[in-house]
C-alpha positions as CSV (number, residue, x, y, z in Angstrom):
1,X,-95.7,42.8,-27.9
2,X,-92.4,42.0,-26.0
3,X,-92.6,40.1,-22.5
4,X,-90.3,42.9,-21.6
5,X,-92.5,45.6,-22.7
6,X,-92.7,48.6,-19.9
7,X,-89.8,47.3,-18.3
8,X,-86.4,50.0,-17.7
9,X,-83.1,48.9,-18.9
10,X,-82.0,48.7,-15.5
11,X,-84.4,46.4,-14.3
12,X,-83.5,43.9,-17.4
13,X,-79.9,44.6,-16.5
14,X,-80.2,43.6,-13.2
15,X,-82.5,40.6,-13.9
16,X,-80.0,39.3,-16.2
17,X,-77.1,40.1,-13.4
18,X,-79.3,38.2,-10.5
19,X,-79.1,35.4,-13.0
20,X,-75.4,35.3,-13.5
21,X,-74.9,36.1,-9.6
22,X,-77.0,32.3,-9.3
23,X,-74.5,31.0,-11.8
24,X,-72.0,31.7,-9.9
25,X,-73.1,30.8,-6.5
26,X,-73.8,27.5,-8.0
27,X,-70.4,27.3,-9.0
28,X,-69.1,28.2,-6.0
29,X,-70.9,25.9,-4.0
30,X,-70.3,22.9,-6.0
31,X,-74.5,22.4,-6.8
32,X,-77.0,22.7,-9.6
33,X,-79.5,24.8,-8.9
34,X,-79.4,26.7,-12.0
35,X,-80.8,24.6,-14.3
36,X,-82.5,25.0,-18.2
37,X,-85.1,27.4,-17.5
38,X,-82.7,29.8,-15.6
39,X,-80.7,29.4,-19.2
40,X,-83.5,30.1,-21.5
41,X,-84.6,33.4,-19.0
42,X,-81.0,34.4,-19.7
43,X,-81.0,34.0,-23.3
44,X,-84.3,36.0,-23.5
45,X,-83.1,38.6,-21.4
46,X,-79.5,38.9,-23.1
47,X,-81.9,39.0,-26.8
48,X,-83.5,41.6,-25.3
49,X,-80.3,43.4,-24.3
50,X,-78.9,43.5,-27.3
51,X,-81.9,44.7,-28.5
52,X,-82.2,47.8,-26.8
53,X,-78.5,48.7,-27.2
54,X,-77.1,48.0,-23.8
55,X,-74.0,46.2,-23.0
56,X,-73.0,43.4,-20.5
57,X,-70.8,40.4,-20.3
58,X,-72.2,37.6,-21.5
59,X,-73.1,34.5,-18.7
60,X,-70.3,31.8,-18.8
61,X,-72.1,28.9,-18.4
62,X,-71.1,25.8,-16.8
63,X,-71.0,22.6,-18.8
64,X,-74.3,21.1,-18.2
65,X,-75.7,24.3,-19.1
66,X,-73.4,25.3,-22.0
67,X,-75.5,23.9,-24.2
68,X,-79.4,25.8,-24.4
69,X,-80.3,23.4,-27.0
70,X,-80.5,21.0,-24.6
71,X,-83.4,19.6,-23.3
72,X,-83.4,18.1,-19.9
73,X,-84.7,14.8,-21.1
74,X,-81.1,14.8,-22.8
75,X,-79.3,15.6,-19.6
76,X,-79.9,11.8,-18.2
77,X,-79.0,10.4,-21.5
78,X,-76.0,12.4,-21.3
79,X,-75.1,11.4,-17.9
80,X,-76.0,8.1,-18.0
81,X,-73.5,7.8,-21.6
82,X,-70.8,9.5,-19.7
């Protein structure tokens, strides 16, 4: 059974849109808000997508996020090597 199950296309669509609209606020603004489970939402969602047949543009990610591999006990590691 799919988390997704019972839900329309448009309302995955638009849940995957609300994502990339926070994506880019947050680049806009400078911050990180968005952060790794945002990303793993999106990736579930965009699965899901592709799934059904639909089509959208896929997130562009910014670098701390590019990565979904990434765990967030990484991140500091990452930082703190940089």
């Amino acid at each position: 059974m799919s988390e997704f199950e019972g839900l329309s296309d448009h309302f995955i669509l638009r849940m995957y849109e609300f994502i990339r609209n926070e994506v880019q606020a947050d680049a806009l603004a400078g911050t990180r808000l968005v952060g790794l489970p945002a990303r793993r939402r999106a990736d579930h969602l965009f699965r899901e997508i592709e799934r059904r047949g639909l089509f959208c543009r896929p997130i562009e990610w910014p670098e701390h996020l590019a990565d979904s591999s990434c765990e967030p006990a990484d991140w500091s590691l990452q930082r703190i090597a940089n």
